[in-house]
C-alpha positions in Angstrom: 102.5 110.6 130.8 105.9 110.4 129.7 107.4 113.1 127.7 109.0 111.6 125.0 105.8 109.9 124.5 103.5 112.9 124.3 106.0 114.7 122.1 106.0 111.9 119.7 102.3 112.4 119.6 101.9 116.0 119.4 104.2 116.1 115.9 102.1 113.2 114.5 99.1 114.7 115.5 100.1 118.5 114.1 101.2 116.3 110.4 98.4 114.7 110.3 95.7 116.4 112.0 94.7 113.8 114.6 93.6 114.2 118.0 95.2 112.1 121.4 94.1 111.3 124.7 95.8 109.6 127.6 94.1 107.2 130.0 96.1 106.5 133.2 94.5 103.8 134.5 95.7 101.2 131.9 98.5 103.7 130.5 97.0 103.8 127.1 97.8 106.2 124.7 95.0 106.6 122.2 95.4 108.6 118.5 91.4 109.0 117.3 90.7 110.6 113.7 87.2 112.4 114.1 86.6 110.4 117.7 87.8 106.8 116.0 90.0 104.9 117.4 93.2 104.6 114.8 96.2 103.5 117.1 96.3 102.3 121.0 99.6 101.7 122.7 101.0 101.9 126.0 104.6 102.6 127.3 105.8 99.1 126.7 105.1 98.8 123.1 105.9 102.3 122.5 109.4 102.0 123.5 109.7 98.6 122.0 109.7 99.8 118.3 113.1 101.8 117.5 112.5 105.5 117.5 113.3 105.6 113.3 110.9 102.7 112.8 108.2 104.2 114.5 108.6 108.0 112.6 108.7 105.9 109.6 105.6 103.5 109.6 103.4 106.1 111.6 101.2 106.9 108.2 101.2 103.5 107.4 99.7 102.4 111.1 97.2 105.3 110.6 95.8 104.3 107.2 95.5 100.3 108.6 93.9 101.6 111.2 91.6 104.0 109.6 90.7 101.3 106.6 90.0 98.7 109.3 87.6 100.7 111.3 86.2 102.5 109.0 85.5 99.5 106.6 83.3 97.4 109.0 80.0 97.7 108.8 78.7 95.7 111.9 81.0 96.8 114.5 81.4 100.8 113.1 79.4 102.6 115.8 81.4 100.7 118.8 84.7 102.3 118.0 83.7 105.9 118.4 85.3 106.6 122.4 83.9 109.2 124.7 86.4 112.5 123.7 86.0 113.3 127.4 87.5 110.2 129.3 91.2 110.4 130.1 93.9 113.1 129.7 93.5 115.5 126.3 97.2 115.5 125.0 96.3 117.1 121.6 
């Protein structure tokens, strides 16, 4: 886990009450509302967004994600992930 990453993480996660893991395998970062999955990234893409475009369009990324897994019916019970695979970052 990088640090920059995690600390990201934590202060998106304290604003807008989410939870994270981190799996190391694949180095995927994973922010779950309620044990959805809302946003998956890894190092790469993390660090290819500039740092003020990524503070500003987190809300926007969470609600996308949010209306587009929560607004399937047929594929709504897959995206739940196990809360105890990976690292627990928040």
């Amino acid at each position: 886990m990088r640090y920059d990453i995690v600390r990201f993480i934590k202060k998106v996660a304290q604003k807008y009450g989410l939870e994270a893991i981190y799996i190391p395998d694949n180095d995927v970062y994973s922010i779950r509302k309620n044990g959805r999955a809302v946003h998956n990234f890894n190092s790469q893409n993390f660090y290819q967004l500039p740092q003020r475009h990524r503070e500003n369009h987190v809300m926007a990324l969470l609600k996308v994600g949010l209306n587009h897994n929560l607004g399937e019916n047929k594929i709504n019970k897959t995206l739940f992930l196990n809360r105890n695979i990976g690292k627990k970052i928040v």
